[in-house]
C-alpha positions, 0 to 999 in steps of 0.5 A: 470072802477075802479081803481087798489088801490080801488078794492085792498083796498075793497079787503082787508076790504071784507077779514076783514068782512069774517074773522069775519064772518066765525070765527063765523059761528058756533054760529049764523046763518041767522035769527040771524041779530043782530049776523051778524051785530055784526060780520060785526062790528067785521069785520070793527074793524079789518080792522081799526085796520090793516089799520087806515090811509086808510081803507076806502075811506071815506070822512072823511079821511085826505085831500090827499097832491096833493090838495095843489099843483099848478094847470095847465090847457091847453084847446083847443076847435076847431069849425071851420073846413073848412069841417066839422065845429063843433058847441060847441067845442069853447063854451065848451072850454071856458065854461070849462077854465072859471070854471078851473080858479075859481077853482083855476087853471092857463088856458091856452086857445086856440079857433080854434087853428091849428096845430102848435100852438096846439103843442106849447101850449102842449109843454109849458103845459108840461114844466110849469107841469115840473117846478111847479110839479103841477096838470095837466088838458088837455081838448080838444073838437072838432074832433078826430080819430084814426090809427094804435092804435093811437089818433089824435086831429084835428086842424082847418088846417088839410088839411087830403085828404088821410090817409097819411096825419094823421100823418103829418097835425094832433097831436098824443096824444100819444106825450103829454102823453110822454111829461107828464111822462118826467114832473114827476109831480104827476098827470095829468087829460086828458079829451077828447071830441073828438070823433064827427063823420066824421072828413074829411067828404066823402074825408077819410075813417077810419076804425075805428070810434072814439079814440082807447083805451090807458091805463093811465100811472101813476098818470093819469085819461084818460077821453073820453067823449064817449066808444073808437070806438064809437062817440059822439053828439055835443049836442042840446044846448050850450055845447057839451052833455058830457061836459054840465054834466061836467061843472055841476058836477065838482063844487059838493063840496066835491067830489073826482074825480072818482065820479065826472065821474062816475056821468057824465057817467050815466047822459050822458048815460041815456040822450042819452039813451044809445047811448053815455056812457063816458069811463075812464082809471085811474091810480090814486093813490091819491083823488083830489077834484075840491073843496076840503072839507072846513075841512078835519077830521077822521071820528070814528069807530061809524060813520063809522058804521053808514054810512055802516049801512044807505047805506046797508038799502037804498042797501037792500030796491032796490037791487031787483027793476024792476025800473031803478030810485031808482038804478039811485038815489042810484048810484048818491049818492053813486058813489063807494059805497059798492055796487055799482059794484053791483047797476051798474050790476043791472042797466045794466040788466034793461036797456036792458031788457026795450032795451037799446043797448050795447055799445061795447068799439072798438076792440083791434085787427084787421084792425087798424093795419096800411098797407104798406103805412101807416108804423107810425113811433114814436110819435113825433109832428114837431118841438119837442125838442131833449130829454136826453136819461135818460128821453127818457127811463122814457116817453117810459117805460108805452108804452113799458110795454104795448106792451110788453103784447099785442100779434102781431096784437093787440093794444100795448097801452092797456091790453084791458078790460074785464067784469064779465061773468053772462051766468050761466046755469043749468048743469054748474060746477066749479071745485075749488082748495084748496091752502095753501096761503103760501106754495101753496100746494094744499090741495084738491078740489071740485065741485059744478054744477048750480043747478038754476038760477034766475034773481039775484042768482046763486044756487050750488049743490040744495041749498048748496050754493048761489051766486049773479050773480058777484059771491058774497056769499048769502049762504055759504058753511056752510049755513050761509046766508050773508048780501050783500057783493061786493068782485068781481067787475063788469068791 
C-alpha cells in the first residue's frame, strides 16, 4: 500500500513530464522517440528545478534525519500456549532482537510472556520511546484475534472460555498504539505476526478470522504478516514463513523501509502461492534504513537520467510477458519504481489467470460489531497509568478521526481500502469535465465510450485515445502515443 508523500510526490513529477510533453505535442509525434525522450528529460529538468531537495525518492538523495536517532525495540514471541501451542514464535523472536541488536537497536525481549508482563513490557517501551524520542520497533509473534474492531495479542495465560473473557485475559493493541502517540517520538514500526489460525481451539468461536484492518497514525509503518481477516502458517522450518523473509531482507544494505516489505510480501506470496500476502498500513514521512548507505550524496541530473533511461529499457522489454518471473525479477529490483503499480497489476493479472485465488482484506462492516454482552469499553490495559488530560486528547485524535468517517456498523479505525477498477467493457462511457484549476468554473465537457479492450489497453472513441488498463495515457488526445507512464496507482 503506498504511501500518501509517495503517491503525491509522483504526482507532482508525472505532472512535470506532461507538462513538457504536452508543451510540445505539436512538434513531434510517436515515431519521433529521440523527440520524446527529449521531452521526458525537459520534464525531469523541470521537476529538479521545482523540488531540488526531494524530487525523486532516490537513493542518492541526502540521509533522512530519523537514521541518526536512538533505536528502541520491544519483541515478544509466545509458543507455549496450553491449548493451542505454537512452534516458531519463540525462535522468531530471538531470531528477530539478535538481528535488531546488531543493527544497532536496544532489545527488549520477552519469550512465552503472559499477561501482566506483557503489559509492562509495553508500558516501559513506551516510556523509554518517551524520553530518548527515538525510533520505535514493536514485534509480536505468536496468537491474535480480533473483536469489535479490535486486535488483541494472546499471552501464553489467557484463560479465554468465552468471548467475554477477550477483553480482560488478553492485550489491546490499540492501548499501545495510544501509549506510542502520547510518546511523540517521530516514528514507530509495529510488526505483527499474529494472525495463526484457532487462538482457543473448539472452546471460542470468533466471527472474524485474523486481525481487523487499523490505519497507522502518524509517523508509523503498521505491518501484518498476512491481509486482515486472514491467517497466517507457522511455517515448516525454524522461523515462522513471514518472519524468515524478514530476518533475510531487513539486512539488504541500502534499503529503505518500504521496500524492505514490499520484497517480503511478494516472497511470502509467491511461497505460499498465494495463500499468505503480507499487509501494511503506513503513514511514514521520512526513509529510515536498517542499515543505512555507508555515504549518502545527491545524485546529478545526468544520473538520474540515466537511472530512469536503464529502468524504462528493462519495464519496456517485460511490460507485455506471459511469465510472472521477469515481473517478479523487476519488482524485486525496483520495489517503488516508476513502474511498478504497474509491474504489480501485471503480475496480479497473471497469477490468476494461471490460478492463484484472491485474497480478500476482512470486511470493515457487519457481524464484528460487538453484541449486548460483549459492549467493549475503551482501550486500556489493567493497571495503566492516569494519563494528563492534554496528552489524552493527543492519543485519542487518530482514532477520533477515524470514526469520524466510519459510517454506523462500520469499522471506526480505518477508511478501509480500495483498488483500481479495470472491468472495462465495450460500450461503456466516461463523461469528463473541464475545470479551471483556480476558479473551479467549468469550461465544458466530454465523452468518450470503449471502443475495445485488450489484455493490457483500453481504446476511446475507435482509436482517438488509448489507455493502459490503471488509466495511464498510451495515445493522447491529440495522437501523441506516450512512453509508459504511471500517474494512478493500483492499491
Amino acid at each position: 500500500m503506498p504511501g500518501a508523500r509517495d503517491c503525491g510526490m509522483w504526482e507532482a513529477v508525472r505532472g512535470c513530464v506532461k507538462l513538457a510533453l504536452l508543451g510540445a505535442q505539436a512538434s513531434f509525434y510517436a515515431s519521433d522517440m529521440n523527440a520524446i525522450r527529449s521531452m521526458l528529460r525537459l520534464g525531469l529538468a523541470l521537476c529538479l528545478l521545482a523540488f531540488p531537495c526531494r524530487a525523486f525518492d532516490a537513493a542518492g538523495d541526502e540521509l533522512s534525519s530519523v537514521n541518526n536517532l536512538p533505536r528502541v525495540a520491544l519483541v515478544i514471541g509466545n509458543s507455549r500456549y496450553k491449548d493451542t501451542p505454537l512452534k516458531n514464535p519463540g525462535n522468531d523472536a530471538n531470531a528477530i532482537a539478535a538481528q535488531l541488536q546488531r543493527m544497532g537497536f536496544t532489545v527488549t525481549l520477552k519469550v512465552d510472556a503472559g499477561r501482566q508482563e506483557m503489559i509492562e513490557a509495553m508500558r516501559a517501551f513506551g516510556g523509554s520511546l518517551a524520553k530518548s524520542k527515538g525510533i520505535g520497533l514493536f514485534y509480536f509473534a505468536g496468537h491474535g484475534a480480533q473483536l469489535a474492531w479490535r486486535n488483541y495479542l494472546i499471552p501464553v495465560d489467557a484463560a479465554v472460555n468465552t468471548i467475554d473473557d477477550m477483553q480482560s485475559r488478553a492485550v489491546d493493541m490499540n492501548a499501545l498504539l495510544d501509549d506510542l502517540i502520547r510518546a511523540r517520538n517521530p516514528m514507530n514500526i509495529i510488526i505483527l505476526d499474529a494472525c495463526r489460525d484457532n487462538p482457543f481451539g473448539s472452546q471460542v468461536v470468533l466471527t472474524q478470522k485474523g486481525l481487523s484492518q487499523v490505519d497507522a497514525p502518524a509517523g508509523t509503518l503498521l505491518a501484518y504478516a498476512t491481509a486482515p481477516g486472514n491467517v497466517a502458517a507457522d511455517g515448516t522450518g525454524s522461523n515462522g514463513l513471514y518472519t524468515e523473509f524478514l530476518l533475510k531482507e531487513i539486512q539488504a544494505r541500502d534499503a529503505k523501509i518500504e521496500d524492505i516489505f514490499k520484497r517480503v510480501r511478494l516472497n511470502v506470496r509467491r511461497l505460499s502461492k498465494g495463500q499468505q500476502i503480507p499487509w501494511e498500513s503506513t503513514s511514514l514521512e521520512q526513509d529510515f534504513y536498517f542499515i543505512p548507505p555507508a555515504a549518502a550524496k545527491k545524485l546529478a541530473p545526468e544520473e538520474l537520467e540515466r537511472q530512469f533511461e536503464e529502468e524504462l529499457d528493462i519495464w519496456t522489454q517485460i511490460r507485455a510477458s506471459k511469465d510472472p518471473a521477469p515481473l517478479e525479477d523487476y519488482l524485486r529490483r525496483f520495489p517503488s519504481g516508476k513502474f511498478s503499480e504497474l509491474a504489480q497489476f501485471r503480475l496480479d493479472r497473471l497469477l490468476a489467470q494461471m490460478g492463484e485465488k484472491p485474497v480478500e482484506v476482512g470486511p470493515s462492516t457487519g457481524p464484528a460489531r460487538p453484541g449486548p454482552s460483549t459492549q467493549m469499553k475503551p482501550a486500556s490495559n489493567a493497571s495503566a497509568p492516569a494519563v494528563p488530560p492534554p496528552l489524552r486528547l493527543i492519543a485519542a485524535a487518530h482514532a477520533a478521526e477515524l470514526a469520524s468517517v466510519a459510517p454506523p456498523g462500520a469499522n471506526p479505525f480505518t477508511k478501509g481500502t480500495a483498488k483500481a477498477d479495470a472491468d472495462y467493457r465495450v460500450g461503456d462511457t466516461y463523461t469528463y469535465s473541464r475545470m479551471d484549476v483556480f476558479s473551479k468554473v467549468e469550461m465544458g465537457q466530454f465523452t468518450e465510450r470503449v471502443s475495445d479492450v485488450t489484455d493490457d489497453e483500453v481504446v476511446y472513441n475507435r482509436g482517438r485515445r488509448t489507455t493502459d488498463l490503471l488509466g495511464n495515457d498510451v495515445v493522447d488526445r491529440a495522437g501523441n502515443e506516450l512512453t509508459p507512464s504511471q500517474v494512478y496507482v493500483y492499491e
